[in-house]
C-alpha positions in Angstrom: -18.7 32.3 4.4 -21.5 33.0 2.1 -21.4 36.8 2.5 -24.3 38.9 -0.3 -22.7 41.3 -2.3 -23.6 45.0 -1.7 -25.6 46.8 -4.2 -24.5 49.7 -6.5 -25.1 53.4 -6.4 -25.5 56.7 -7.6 -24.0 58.3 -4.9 -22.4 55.3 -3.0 -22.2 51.7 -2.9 -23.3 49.4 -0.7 -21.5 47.5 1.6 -19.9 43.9 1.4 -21.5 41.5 3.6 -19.2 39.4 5.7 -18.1 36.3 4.6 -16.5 37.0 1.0 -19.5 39.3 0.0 -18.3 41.8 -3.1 -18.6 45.5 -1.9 -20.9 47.5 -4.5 -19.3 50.8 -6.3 -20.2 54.0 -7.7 -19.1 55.1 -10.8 -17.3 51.8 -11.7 -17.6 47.9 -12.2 -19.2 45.8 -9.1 -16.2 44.3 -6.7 -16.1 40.5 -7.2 -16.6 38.2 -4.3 -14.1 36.5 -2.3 -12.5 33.0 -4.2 -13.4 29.6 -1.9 -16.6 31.8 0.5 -19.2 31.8 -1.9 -19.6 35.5 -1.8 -22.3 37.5 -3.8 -20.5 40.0 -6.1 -21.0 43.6 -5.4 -23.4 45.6 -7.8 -22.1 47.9 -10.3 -23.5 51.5 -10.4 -26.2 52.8 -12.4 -25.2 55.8 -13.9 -23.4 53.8 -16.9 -22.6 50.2 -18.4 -20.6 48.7 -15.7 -21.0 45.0 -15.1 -21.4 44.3 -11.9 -19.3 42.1 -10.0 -18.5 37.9 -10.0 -19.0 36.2 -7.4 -16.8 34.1 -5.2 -16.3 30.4 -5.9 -17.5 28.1 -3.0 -15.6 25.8 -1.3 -15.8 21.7 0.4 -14.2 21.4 3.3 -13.7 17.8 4.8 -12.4 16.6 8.6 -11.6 13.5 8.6 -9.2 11.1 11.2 -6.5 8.6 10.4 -7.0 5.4 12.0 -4.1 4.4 13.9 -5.0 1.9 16.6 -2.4 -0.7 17.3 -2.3 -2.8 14.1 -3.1 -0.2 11.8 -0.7 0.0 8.6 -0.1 3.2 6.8 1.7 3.7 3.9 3.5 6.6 2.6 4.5 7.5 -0.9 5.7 11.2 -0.3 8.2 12.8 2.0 6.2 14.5 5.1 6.1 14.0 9.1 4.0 11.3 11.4 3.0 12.0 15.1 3.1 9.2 16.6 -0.6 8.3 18.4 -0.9 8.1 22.3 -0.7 4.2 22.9 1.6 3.4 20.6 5.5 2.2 21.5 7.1 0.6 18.5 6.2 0.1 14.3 7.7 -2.6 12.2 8.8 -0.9 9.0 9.6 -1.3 5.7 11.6 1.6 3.7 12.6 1.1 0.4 14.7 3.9 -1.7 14.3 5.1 -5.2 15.6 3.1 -8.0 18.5 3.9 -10.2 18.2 5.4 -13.6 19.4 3.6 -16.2 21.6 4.0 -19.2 21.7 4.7 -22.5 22.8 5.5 -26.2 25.7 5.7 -27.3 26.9 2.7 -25.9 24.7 -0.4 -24.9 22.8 1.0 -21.4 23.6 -0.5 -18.6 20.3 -0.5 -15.7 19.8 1.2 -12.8 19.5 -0.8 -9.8 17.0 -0.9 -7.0 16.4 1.5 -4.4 17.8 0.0 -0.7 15.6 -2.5 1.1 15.1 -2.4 5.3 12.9 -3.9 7.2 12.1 -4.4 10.8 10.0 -5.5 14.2 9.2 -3.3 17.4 11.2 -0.5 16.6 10.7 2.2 19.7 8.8 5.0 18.5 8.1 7.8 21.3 3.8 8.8 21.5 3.1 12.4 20.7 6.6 12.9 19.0 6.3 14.5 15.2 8.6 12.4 12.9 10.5 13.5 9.5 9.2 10.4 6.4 11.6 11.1 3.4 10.6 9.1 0.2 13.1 8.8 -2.3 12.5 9.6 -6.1 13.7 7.9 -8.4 16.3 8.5 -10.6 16.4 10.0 -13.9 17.3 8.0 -16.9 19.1 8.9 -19.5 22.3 8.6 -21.7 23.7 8.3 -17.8 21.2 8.0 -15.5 21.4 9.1 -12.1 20.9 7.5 -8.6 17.8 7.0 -7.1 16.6 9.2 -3.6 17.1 7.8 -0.3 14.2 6.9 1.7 14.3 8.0 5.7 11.9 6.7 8.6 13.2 7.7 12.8 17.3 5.9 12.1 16.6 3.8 9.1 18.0 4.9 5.5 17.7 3.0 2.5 19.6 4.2 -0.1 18.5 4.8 -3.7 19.6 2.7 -5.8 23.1 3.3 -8.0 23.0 4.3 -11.9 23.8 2.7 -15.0 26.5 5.2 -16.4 27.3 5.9 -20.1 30.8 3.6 -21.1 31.3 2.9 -17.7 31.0 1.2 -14.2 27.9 1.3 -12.7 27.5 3.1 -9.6 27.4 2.4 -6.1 23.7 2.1 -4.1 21.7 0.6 -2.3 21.7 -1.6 -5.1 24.4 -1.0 -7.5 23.7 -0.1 -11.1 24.5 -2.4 -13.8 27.8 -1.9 -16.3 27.1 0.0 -19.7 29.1 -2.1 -22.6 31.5 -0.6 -25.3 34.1 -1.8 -27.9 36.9 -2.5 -25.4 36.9 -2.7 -22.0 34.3 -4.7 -20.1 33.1 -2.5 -17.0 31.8 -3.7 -13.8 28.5 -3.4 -11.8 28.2 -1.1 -9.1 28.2 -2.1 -5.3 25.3 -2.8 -3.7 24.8 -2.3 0.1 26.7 1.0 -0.1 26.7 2.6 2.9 27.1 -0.7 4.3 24.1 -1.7 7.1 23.2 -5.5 8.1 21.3 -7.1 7.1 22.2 -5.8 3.5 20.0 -3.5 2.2 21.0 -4.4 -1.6 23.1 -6.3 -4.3 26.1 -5.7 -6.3 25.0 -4.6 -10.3 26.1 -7.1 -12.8 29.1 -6.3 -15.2 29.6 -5.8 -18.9 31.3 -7.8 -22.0 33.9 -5.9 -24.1 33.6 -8.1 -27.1 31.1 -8.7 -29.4 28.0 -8.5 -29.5 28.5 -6.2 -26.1 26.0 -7.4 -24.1 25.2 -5.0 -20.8 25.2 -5.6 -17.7 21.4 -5.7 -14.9 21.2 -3.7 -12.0 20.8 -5.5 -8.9 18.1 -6.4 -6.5 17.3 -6.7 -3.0 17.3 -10.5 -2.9 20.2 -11.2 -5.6 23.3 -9.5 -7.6 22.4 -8.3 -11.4 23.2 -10.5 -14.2 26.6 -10.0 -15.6 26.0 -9.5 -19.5 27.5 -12.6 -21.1 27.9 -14.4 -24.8 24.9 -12.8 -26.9 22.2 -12.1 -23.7 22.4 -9.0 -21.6 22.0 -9.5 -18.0 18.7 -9.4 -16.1 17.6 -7.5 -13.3 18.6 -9.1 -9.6 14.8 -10.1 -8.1 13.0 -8.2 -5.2 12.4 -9.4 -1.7 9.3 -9.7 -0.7 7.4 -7.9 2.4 4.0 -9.0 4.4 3.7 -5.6 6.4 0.6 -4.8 4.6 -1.2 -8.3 5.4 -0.3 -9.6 1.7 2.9 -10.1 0.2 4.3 -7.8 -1.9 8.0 -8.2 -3.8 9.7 -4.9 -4.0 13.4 -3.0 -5.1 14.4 -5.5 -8.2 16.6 -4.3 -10.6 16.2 -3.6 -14.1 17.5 -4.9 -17.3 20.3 -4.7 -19.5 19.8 -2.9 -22.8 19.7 -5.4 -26.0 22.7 -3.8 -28.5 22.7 -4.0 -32.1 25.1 -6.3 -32.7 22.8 -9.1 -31.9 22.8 -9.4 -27.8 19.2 -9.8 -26.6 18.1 -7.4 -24.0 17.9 -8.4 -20.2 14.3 -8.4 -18.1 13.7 -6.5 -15.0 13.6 -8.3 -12.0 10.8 -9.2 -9.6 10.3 -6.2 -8.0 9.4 -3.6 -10.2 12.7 -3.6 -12.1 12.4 -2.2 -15.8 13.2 -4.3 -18.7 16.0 -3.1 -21.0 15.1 -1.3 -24.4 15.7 -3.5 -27.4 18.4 -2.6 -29.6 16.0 0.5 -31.4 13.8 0.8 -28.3 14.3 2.8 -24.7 14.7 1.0 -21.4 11.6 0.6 -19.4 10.9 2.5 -16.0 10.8 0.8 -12.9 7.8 0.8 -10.7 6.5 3.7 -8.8 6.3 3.1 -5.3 8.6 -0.2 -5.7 12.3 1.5 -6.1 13.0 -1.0 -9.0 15.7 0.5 -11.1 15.0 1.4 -14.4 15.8 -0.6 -17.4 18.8 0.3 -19.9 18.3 1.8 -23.2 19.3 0.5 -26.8 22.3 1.8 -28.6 20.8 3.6 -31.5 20.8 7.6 -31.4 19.1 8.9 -28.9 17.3 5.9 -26.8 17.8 6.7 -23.0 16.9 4.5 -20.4 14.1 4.0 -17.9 13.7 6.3 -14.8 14.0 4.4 -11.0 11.0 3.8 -9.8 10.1 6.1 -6.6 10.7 4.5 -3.3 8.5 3.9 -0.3 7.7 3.7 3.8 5.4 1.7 5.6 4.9 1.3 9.1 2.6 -1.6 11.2 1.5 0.5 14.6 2.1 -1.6 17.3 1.3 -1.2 20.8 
């Protein structure tokens, strides 16, 4: 690092110094210094108006160490890989997946529900062995949303969480994702706990009315099914469960809220959890929470009003001895 710049000349330039140092020139423009050393720039030559050259930005450079004796929590909120730390024989976990996306315009938007929900004690982990941490995103919303990402930790998956869908049933996740209304048919909420694991990772979403005023259906939650959309009140989000791994309790993967239509049915709130509310009947569904996988909230049925993206999922893991 830190190299000078060589001067200019008549006849020849001068060298670069090592570490990022600019070489000088003759008969041209100085030789800028190398990005992130700190080098001088080179010196341009005489014998006309060259500029000579810019030097090289500097650079910070940081060591630091994780702690991870036994107890130690870390959290991740992006996909990446853990070595496990000498000492160390089991983690209790929690993995969440990426909420649903919810639904919206043209009919009433039915929510995405919440990303999948495991947790766990003294699962065996192997010292000095480098393990793939997948973090689900969550899901889009839109006039159909799309399901939110699965989350990965050694053989857990949660699964993101299932879609509100335009004039249709909501789709299958983790949590399912809560049923769009329309003039007609009533539609029903997606499955929950889909792939199947025990305990149940999620909830089934709740289902649609065909008549009027069309109310929409919640997505579900990790501790309860979505409301069903019923008489003039679209249906809320199913509630979170709540987790301690971090020392304080924290209530993650609810579902969000039905969309509020404009023939009069009042939208549905997100559940506990970081589920997004639904839009109002001129207004978009909510998102749900990042690092929560709450399912995003469905939109109102005038032009153009999607609904909320999932909210991104999550893994944590308590080091245990």
């Amino acid at each position: 690092y830190a190299g000078g710049g060589g001067g200019g000349g008549f006849t020849t330039g001068g060298a670069a110094g090592s570490g990022g140092g600019g070489a000088g020139t003759r008969n041209a423009a100085g030789n800028a210094g190398t990005a992130n050393t700190g080098g001088g720039g080179g010196g341009a030559s005489s014998s006309t108006s060259y500029a000579g050259g810019t030097g090289g930005s500097g650079i910070v450079i940081l060591r630091y160490s994780v702690q991870t004796n036994p107890g130690t929590v870390i959290r991740f909120a992006s996909t990446t890989t853990f070595t496990i730390p000498n000492g160390i024989t089991n983690v209790d976990y929690l993995v969440v997946g990426g909420g649903g996306g919810g639904a919206g315009t043209p009919s009433g938007g039915g929510a995405g529900g919440a990303g999948g929900f495991r947790t766990g004690t003294a699962l065996a982990v192997t010292a000095g062995t480098s393990y793939s941490i997948t973090v689900g995103s969550g899901g889009t919303g839109g006039s159909s949303g799309t399901n939110g990402g699965n989350s990965t930790f050694s053989s857990i998956t949660s699964n993101g969480g299932g879609a509100g869908i335009n004039n249709a049933n909501g789709a299958a996740g983790g949590s399912g994702g809560g049923a769009s209304s329309t003039s007609g048919p009533s539609y029903s909420g997606g499955a929950g706990n889909t792939p199947n694991t025990s305990p149940s990772q999620g909830n089934n979403g709740g289902s649609s009315q065909g008549s009027s005023p069309y109310p929409t259906g919640g997505g579900g939650g990790a501790g309860a099914v979505g409301g069903s959309g019923s008489g003039s009140q679209s249906g809320a989000g199913g509630n979170g469960s709540a987790s301690s791994i971090t020392g304080v309790s924290v209530t993650y993967a609810g579902g969000g809220g039905g969309s509020a239509t404009g023939q009069g049915a009042a939208r549905g709130v997100g559940g506990t959890g970081g589920g997004g509310n639904g839009g109002n009947a001129t207004g978009y569904g909510i998102s749900g929470a990042a690092g929560r996988g709450g399912g995003g909230g469905g939109g109102g049925n005038s032009a153009g009003l999607n609904g909320g993206n999932g909210g991104s999922g999550i893994v944590i893991l308590k080091l245990n001895a």
